[in-house]
Structures are given as C-alpha cells and as structure tokens.
C-alpha positions as CSV (number, residue, x, y, z in Angstrom):
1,X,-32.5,35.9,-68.6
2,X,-35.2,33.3,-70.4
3,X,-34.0,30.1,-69.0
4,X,-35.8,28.8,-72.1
5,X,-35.5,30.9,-74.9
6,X,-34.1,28.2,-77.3
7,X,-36.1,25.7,-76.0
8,X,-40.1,24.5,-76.8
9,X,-42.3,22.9,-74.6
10,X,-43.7,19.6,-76.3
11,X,-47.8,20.2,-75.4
12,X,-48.4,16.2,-75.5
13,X,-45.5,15.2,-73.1
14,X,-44.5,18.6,-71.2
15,X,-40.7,18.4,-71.5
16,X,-38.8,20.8,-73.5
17,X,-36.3,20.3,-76.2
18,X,-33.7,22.1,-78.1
19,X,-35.3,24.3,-80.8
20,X,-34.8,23.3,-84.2
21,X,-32.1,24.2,-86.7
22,X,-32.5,27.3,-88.9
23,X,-34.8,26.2,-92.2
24,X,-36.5,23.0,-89.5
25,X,-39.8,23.3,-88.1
26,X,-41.7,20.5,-86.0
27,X,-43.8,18.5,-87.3
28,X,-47.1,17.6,-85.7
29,X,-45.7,14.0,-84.1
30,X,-43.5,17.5,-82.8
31,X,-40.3,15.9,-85.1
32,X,-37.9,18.6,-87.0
33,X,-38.0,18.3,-90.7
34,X,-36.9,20.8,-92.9
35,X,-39.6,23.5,-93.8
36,X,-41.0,24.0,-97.0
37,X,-41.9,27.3,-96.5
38,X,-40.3,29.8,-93.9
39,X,-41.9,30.8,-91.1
40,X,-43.8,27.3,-91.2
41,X,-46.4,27.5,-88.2
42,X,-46.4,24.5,-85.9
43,X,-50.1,23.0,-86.1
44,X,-49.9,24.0,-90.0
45,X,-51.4,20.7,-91.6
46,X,-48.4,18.6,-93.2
47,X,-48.6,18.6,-96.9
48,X,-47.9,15.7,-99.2
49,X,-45.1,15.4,-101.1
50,X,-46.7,15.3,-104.4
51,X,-50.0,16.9,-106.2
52,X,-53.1,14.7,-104.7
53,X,-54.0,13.3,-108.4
54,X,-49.9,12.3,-108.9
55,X,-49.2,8.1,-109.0
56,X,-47.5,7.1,-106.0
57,X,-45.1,4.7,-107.0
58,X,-45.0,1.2,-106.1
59,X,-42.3,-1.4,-106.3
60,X,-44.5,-3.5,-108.8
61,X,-45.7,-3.6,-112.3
62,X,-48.7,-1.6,-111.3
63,X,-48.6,1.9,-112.6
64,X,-52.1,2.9,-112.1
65,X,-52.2,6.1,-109.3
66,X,-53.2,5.0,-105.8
67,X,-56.2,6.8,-105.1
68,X,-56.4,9.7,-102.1
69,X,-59.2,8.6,-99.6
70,X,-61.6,10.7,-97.9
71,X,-60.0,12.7,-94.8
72,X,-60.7,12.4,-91.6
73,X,-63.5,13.4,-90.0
74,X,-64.1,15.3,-87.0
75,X,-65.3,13.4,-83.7
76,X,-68.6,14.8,-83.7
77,X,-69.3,14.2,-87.5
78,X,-68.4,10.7,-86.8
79,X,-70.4,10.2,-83.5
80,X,-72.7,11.9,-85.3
81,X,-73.2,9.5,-88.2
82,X,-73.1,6.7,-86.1
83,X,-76.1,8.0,-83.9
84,X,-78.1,8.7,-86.8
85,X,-80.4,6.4,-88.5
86,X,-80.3,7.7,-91.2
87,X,-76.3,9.4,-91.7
88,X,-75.2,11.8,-93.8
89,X,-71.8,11.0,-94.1
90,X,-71.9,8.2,-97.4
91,X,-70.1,4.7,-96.7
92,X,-66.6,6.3,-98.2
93,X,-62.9,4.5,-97.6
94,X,-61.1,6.9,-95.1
95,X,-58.0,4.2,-94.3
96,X,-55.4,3.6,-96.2
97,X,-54.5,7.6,-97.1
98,X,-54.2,6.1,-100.6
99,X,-55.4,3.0,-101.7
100,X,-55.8,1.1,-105.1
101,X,-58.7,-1.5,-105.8
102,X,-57.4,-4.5,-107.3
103,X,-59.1,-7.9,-108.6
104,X,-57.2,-11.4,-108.7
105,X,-57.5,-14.5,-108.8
106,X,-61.4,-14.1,-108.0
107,X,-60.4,-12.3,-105.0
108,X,-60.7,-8.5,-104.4
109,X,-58.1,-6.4,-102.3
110,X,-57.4,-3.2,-101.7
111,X,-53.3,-1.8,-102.3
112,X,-52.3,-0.1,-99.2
113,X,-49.6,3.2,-99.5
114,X,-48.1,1.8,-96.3
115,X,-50.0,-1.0,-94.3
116,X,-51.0,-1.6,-90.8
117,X,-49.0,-0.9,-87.0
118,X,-47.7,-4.3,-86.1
119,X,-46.2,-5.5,-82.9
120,X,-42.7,-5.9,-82.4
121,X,-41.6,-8.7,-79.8
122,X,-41.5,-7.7,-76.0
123,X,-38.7,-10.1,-75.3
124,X,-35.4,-11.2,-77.4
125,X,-32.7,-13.0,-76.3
126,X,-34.3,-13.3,-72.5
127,X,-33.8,-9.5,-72.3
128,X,-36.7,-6.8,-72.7
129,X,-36.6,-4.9,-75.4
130,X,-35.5,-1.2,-74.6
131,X,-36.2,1.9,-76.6
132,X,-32.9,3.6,-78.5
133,X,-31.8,6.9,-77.2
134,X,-34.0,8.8,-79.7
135,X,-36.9,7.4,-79.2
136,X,-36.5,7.7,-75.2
137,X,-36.5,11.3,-75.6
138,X,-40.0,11.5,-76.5
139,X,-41.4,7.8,-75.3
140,X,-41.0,6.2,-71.9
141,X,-39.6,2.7,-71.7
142,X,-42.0,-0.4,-71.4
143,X,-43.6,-1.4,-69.2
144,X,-44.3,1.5,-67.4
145,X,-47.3,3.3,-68.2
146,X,-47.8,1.4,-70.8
147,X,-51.4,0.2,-72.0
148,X,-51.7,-3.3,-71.3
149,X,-54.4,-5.8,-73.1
150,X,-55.0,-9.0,-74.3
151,X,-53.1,-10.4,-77.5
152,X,-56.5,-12.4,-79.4
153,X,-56.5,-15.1,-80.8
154,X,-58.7,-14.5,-84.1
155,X,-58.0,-13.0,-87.2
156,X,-57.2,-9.4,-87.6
157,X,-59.7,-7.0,-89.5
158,X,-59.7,-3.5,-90.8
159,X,-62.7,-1.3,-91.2
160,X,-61.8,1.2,-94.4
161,X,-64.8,2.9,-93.2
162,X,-66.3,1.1,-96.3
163,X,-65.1,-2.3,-96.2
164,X,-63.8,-5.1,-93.9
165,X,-60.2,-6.1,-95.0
166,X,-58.0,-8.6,-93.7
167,X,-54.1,-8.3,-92.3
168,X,-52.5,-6.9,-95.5
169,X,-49.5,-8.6,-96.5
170,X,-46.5,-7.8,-98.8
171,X,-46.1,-10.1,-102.1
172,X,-44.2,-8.8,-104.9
173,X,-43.2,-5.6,-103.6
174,X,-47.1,-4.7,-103.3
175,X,-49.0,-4.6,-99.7
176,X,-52.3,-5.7,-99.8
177,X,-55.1,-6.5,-98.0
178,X,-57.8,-8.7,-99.2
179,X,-61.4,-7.9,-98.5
180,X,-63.5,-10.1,-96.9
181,X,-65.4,-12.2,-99.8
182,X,-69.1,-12.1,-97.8
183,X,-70.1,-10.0,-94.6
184,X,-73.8,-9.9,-93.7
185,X,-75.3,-6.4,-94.2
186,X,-76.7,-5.9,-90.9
187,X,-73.0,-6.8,-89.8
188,X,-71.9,-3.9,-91.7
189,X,-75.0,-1.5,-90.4
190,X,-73.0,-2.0,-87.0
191,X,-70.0,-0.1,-88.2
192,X,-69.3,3.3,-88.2
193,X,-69.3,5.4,-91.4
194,X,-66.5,8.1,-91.8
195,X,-64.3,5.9,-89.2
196,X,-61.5,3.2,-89.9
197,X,-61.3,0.9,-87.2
198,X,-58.2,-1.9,-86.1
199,X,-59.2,-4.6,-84.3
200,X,-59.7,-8.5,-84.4
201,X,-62.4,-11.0,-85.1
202,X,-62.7,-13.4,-82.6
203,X,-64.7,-16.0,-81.4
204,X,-63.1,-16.5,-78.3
205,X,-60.3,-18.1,-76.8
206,X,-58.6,-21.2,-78.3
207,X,-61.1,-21.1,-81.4
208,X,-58.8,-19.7,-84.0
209,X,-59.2,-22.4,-86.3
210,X,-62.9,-22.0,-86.1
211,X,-62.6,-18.7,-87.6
212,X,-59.3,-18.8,-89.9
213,X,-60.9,-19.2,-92.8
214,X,-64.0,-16.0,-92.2
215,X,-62.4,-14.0,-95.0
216,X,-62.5,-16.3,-97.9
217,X,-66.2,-17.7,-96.8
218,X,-68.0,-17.6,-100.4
219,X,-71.9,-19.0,-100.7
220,X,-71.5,-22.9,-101.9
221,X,-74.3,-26.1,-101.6
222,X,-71.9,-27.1,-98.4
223,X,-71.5,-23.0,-97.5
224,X,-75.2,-21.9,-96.9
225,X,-76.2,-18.4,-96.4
226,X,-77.6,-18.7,-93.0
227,X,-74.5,-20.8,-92.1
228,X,-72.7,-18.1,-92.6
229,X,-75.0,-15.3,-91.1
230,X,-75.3,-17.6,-87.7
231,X,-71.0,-17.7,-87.7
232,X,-71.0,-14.0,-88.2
233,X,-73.7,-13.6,-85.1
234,X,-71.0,-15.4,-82.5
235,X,-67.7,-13.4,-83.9
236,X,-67.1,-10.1,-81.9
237,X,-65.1,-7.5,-83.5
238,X,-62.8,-6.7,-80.6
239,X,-61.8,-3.5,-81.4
240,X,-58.2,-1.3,-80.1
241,X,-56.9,1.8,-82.3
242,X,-58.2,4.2,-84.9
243,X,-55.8,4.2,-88.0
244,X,-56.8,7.4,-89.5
245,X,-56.5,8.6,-86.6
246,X,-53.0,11.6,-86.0
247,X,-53.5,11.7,-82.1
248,X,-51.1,9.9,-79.8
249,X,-53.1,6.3,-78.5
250,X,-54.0,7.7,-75.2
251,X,-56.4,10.5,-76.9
252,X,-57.4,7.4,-80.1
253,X,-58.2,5.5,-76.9
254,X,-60.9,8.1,-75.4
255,X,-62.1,9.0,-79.4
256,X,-62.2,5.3,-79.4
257,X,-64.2,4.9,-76.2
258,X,-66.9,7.5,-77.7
259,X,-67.4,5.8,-80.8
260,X,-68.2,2.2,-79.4
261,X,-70.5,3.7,-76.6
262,X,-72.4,5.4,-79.5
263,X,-72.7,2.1,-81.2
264,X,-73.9,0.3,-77.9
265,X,-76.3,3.4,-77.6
266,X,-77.7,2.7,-80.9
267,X,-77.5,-1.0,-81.7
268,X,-78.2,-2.2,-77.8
269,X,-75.6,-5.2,-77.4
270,X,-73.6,-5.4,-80.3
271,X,-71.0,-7.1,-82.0
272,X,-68.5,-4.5,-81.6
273,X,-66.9,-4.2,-78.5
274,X,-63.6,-2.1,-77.2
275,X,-60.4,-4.0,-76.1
276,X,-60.1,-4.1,-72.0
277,X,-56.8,-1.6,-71.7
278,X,-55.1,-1.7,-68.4
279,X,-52.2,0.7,-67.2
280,X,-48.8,-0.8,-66.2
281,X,-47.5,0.1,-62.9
282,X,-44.4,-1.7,-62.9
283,X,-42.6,-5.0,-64.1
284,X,-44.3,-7.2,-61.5
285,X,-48.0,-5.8,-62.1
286,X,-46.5,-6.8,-65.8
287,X,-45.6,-10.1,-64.7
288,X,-49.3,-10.7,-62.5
289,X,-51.3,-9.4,-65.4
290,X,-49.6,-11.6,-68.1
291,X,-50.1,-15.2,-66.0
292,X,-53.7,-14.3,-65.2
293,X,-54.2,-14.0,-69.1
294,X,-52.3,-16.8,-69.7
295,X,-54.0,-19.2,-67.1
296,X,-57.1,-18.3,-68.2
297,X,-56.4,-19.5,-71.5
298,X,-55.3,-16.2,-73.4
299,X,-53.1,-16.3,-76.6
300,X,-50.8,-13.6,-74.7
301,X,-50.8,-9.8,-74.6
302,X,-50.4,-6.4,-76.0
303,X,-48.3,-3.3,-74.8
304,X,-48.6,0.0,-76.1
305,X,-47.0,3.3,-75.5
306,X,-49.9,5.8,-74.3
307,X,-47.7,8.7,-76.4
308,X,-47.5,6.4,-79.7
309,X,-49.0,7.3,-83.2
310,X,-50.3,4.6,-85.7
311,X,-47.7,3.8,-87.2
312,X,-48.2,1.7,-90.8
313,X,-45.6,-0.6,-90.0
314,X,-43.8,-3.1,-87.6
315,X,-43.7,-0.7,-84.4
316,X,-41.3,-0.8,-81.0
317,X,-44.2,1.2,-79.7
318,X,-46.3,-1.7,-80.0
319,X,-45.3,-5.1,-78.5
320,X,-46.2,-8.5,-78.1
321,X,-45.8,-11.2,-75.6
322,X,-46.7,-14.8,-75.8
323,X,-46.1,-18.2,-74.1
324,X,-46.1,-19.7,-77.1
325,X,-44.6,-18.7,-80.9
326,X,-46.6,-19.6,-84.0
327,X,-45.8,-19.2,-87.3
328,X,-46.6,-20.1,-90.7
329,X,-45.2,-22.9,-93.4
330,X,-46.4,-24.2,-96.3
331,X,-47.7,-27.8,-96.8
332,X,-46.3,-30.1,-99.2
333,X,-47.9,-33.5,-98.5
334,X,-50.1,-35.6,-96.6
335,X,-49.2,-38.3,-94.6
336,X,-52.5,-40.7,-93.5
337,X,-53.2,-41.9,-90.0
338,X,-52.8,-45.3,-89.0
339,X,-54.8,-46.8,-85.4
340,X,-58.3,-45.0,-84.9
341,X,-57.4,-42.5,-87.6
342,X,-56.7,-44.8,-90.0
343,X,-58.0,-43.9,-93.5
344,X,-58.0,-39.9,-92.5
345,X,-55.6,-37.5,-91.7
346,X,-52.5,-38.3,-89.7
347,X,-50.2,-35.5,-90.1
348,X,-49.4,-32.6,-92.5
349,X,-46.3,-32.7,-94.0
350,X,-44.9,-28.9,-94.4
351,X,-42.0,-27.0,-95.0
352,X,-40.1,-23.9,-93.2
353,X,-37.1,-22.6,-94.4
354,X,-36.6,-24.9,-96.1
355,X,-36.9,-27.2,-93.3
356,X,-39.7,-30.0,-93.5
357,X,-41.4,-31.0,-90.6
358,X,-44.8,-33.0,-89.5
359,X,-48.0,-31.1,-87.9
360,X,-50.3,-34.0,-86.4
361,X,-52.0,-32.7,-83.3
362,X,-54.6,-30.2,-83.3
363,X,-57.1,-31.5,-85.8
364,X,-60.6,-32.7,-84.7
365,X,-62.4,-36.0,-86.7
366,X,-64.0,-34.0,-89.3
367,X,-61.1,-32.0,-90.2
368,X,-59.0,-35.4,-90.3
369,X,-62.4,-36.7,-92.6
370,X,-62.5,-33.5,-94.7
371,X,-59.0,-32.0,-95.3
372,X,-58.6,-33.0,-99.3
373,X,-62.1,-31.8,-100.0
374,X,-62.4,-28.9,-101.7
375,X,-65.7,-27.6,-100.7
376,X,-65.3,-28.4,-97.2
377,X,-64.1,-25.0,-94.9
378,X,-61.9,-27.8,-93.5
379,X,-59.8,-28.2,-97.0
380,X,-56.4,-28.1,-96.5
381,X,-54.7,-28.1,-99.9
382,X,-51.2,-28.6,-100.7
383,X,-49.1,-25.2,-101.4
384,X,-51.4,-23.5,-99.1
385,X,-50.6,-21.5,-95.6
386,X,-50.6,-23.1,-92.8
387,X,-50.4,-21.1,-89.6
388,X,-49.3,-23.5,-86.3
389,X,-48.5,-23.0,-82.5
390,X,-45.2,-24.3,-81.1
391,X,-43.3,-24.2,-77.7
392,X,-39.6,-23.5,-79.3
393,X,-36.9,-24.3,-82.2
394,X,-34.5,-27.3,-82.0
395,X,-31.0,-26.6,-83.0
396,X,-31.5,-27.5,-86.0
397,X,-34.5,-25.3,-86.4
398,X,-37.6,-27.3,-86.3
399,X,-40.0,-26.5,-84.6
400,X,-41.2,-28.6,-81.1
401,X,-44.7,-29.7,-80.4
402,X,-46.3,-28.2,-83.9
403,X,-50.2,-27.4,-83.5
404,X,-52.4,-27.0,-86.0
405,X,-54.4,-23.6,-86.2
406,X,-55.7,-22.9,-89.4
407,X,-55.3,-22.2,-92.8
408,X,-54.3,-18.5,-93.9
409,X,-57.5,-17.6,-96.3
410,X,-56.9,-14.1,-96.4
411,X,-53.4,-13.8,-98.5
C-alpha cells in the first residue's frame, strides 16, 4: 500500500499535504488554484490573467495601461552585470510587474500594480500575534526561526532596477511611489542593474529627521549641489529583501548575500550594505535581542518568516516591534515660543483624527529659526505631513509625549 499516494511532498518545507481537488493544480508558492489547462505541470510558470499589452484597471480616473516590466533575471546575469564595468544588461525597471510613469504637481512617481511587503505589528492587545490555521500549515509561528534584524530608522527606498522610489502610498484609489527628485550618479553607478532592491536609507540611529526630507531634495541657492552630494556620501542604503524576487526569504536572503558581496567586490566600501539577520531560538533570545537593540539606541526590530514570499502588501509574515509608536498628523498652525525660544518655534499645532494636539520637543534652534521658510529643508508648512514619536494614547486618544521627526516629503 502507498502510504502516500494522495499526498505531495512540499520541496521547500518537506511536509506533505492532501493532493489537490480534481481541475486544482499547485501553484509555485505550492497553493491549489484551479488549472487553466489540464494536466497543468507544477513548476509550469504562472500566466497572467490578461494579454501582456491589456490595461490593468485601477480604481482611479487613470485609464492608460500599466506597463509590463522587464522579467527577472537570472542570478548569474545579475551578478554578472554588477561585476562588469561595462554591463550588458541596460538600466531597465524590473519592480513593480507593471508600473505607470506619472508627472504631478512637479513631482514624478511611478503607479505600482500592487505596492510594497509591509510589516504587520508583533504585538496587539499585550498578546503576540499568532498565525491562523491556514497559514500554520505551511509557516511556523513567530518567533521561532524566524529572521530577526533591526527595525531603521530612515526612510524606506526601492531600487526599480532603474530608479530610486520612495515608500509608495495609496491616494485616490492609486498606489504610488514617488521617485526621488535628485540622486548623484555615482550613487546610482553603486546599484545593480537587472535587480530591484528593498531596503532603507539611513544615516544612523536617532537621525531620521536629518534625512526625512532626502526624496524631495531639488537644487536651490540654499540647496547646493555639493550639499547634496556630501549628504548622499553619509546615507547607507541598508539593504533586506529582493522584490522581484519568487523564492521564499531564506533563498532572497543568500541571492541577496551574492549580490552585495559583488558590489563590495567591485566598488571596495560602499554605500550599500546588507541588513544583519539573526535566527530566533526562542521567546527569550527574542526578548535579549530586542533590549540590546533597544539600549543601544535602535528604533526596534524586524521579524520575518524564513519560508515567506514578497508579498506587495501589509504581511503577518513580516512583523514589527517597537518601544515606541509613531505616527503621522497633519499640521494646522503654529504656536510661537515664549522664554529662550521666544520669537521662534514653540510647538506645532496638528491634528489626528480629528483630534488636535501640540508637538513641541524635538526641534533643534535652526529648525525653531527656519520652520516658515520655504527654502529652508527645515520648512514646515501648514497642511503638510508630519511624522512624530510617542510613548502611548490617552483615553481620549491623544497622543503622550509627541516628538517631532520629520516632515513626509515623499507623498
């Protein structure tokens, strides 16, 4: 008797499951869908559901077709290119799948089909979160195994494999990211062609404000070229997946590995530098390796299931923990300082939920000197973004001890 005649093995995770209905095959994340064609192999590539020149539809007034990128390329081609002075492979958009170019406002973005694998929250309620049934069967439960790193505090980039996009951002039913308005060349010479990479700029710890505004940088009389070029020369692109990417994270990790030795190999020290991942033993190697991030002055951390795929959107494969929330309001006034800081800044008056609150700590002098001035990188205008630190909610749902981080550029 074959003990497992109506089972299959899974190759990635080596358990078996119950073999799929008549008219379902498994797809490659090893999922049963319903065929398209009988007899559907296994590793047969997965085929969109519409003709590669066909509009995908948005929810917005935008009816132009989203344009089908460049696939992805093979690990040697893109190790490869990356060695090679002069590559082959041409600087071509390989992430988002499909993508539209879009100008607005004097601003260009880029329309993602989807958008990027966000973290979902380790903790709610006091209680870890715990995978559903479903996705137990295929995924173990956190922390366990899982890939452990730190949670930066900078701003969050995407390599297209062409450009350098910022965290896209859903407004009006349309995700998109906005490219970064200036990025010295030889910052771009560092990055690969043929390969999308998710990571974050940073500067280092505690310095988000200092680079909060990278994305929206243009040349001015205040905003010098070499300003700008020496800024660029302390950010590190801290980098941690491979979006294009259809392996499970513990195989993007090593393709991952590859690509940024390559770039070491070729550049010497550079800018671009992989995320420290550490494995999880258990909830109190958790619990040691979050307060020596903490202590020494980390935003927080990162978990990720070693089994996961990039997922383009909020993930429980993916999750966060931090000491402290932030979040983001909106500021609707000024209100000026009295004491030392009389005559500048005293607090930002904002709103959350419709909720209005003050934000007064966190400012240096020349932010306090420079926030109404619109050519400053300091200029804090009203209706704008604000994105602030805080250690909880009242009751009544303000938030306690606001900090002042930065001003979102990049939406």
């Amino acid at each position: 008797m074959d003990c497992f005649s109506k089972q299959d093995l899974n190759p990635r995770t080596c358990r078996f499951s119950l073999k799929c209905k008549p008219g379902f095959t498994r797809n490659e994340k090893f999922l049963c869908r319903k065929s398209k064609k009988k007899n559907s192999p296994l590793n047969a590539p997965l085929k969109l559901n519409s003709p590669l020149n066909a509009p995908l539809k948005l929810n917005s007034p935008l009816n132009a077709p989203l344009k089908l990128n460049s696939p992805k390329l093979s690990l040697e081609t893109m190790i490869h290119s990356i060695k090679n002075e002069s590559p082959n492979v041409p600087l071509k958009r390989v992430f988002p799948l499909h993508s539209q170019d879009l100008s607005e406002d004097g601003k260009d973005y880029i329309i993602f089909e989807g958008g990027i694998m966000l973290a979902d929250t380790l903790y709610k309620d006091g209680k870890m979160l715990q995978l559903s049934k479903a996705l137990s069967k295929t995924y173990t439960q956190p922390p366990n195994g899982w890939y452990l790193s730190e949670k930066y505090d900078g701003l969050r980039g995407i390599w297209t494999g062409k450009e350098l996009v910022a965290r896209p951002s859903k407004k009006d039913g349309v995700m998109k990211g906005k490219i970064f308005n200036y990025v010295p060349e030889w910052f771009i010479n560092l990055l690969p062609r043929g390969v999308s990479l998710d990571g974050e700029l940073w500067l280092g710890r505690g310095k988000f404000q200092e680079i909060s505004g990278l994305s929206n940088y243009k040349l001015s009389k205040k905003i010098t070229k070499e300003y700008l070029d020496s800024l660029w020369k302390e950010v590190k692109f801290m980098v941690f997946d491979i979006p294009h990417s259809k392996l499970p994270y513990i195989d993007r990790l090593e393709e991952l590995k590859q690509i940024v030795d390559a770039i070491k190999v070729k550049q010497g020290d550079s800018t671009i530098e992989l995320s420290t991942q550490t494995i999880v033993k258990d909830i109190d190697h958790l619990s040691e390796l979050y307060t020596d991030y903490i202590i020494n002055g980390a935003e927080g951390i990162i978990l990720r299931e070693p089994n996961s795929y990039y997922e383009t959107k909020r993930s429980k494969l993916l999750l966060k923990m931090k000491l402290n929330n932030d979040a983001e309001a909106t500021i609707t006034g000024y209100l000026l300082g009295t004491g030392k800081y009389k005559g500048m800044l005293g607090s930002l008056i904002c709103s959350i939920n419709g909720k209005k609150f003050n934000i007064g700590t966190g400012f240096n002098d020349k932010m306090r000197n420079e926030y109404n001035d619109p050519e400053s990188k300091y200029y804090m205008p009203i209706g704008s973004t604000v994105n602030f630190g805080y250690m909880e909610l009242t009751k009544g749902g303000i938030p306690r001890h606001p900090v002042y981080r930065g001003i979102r550029t990049d939406i």
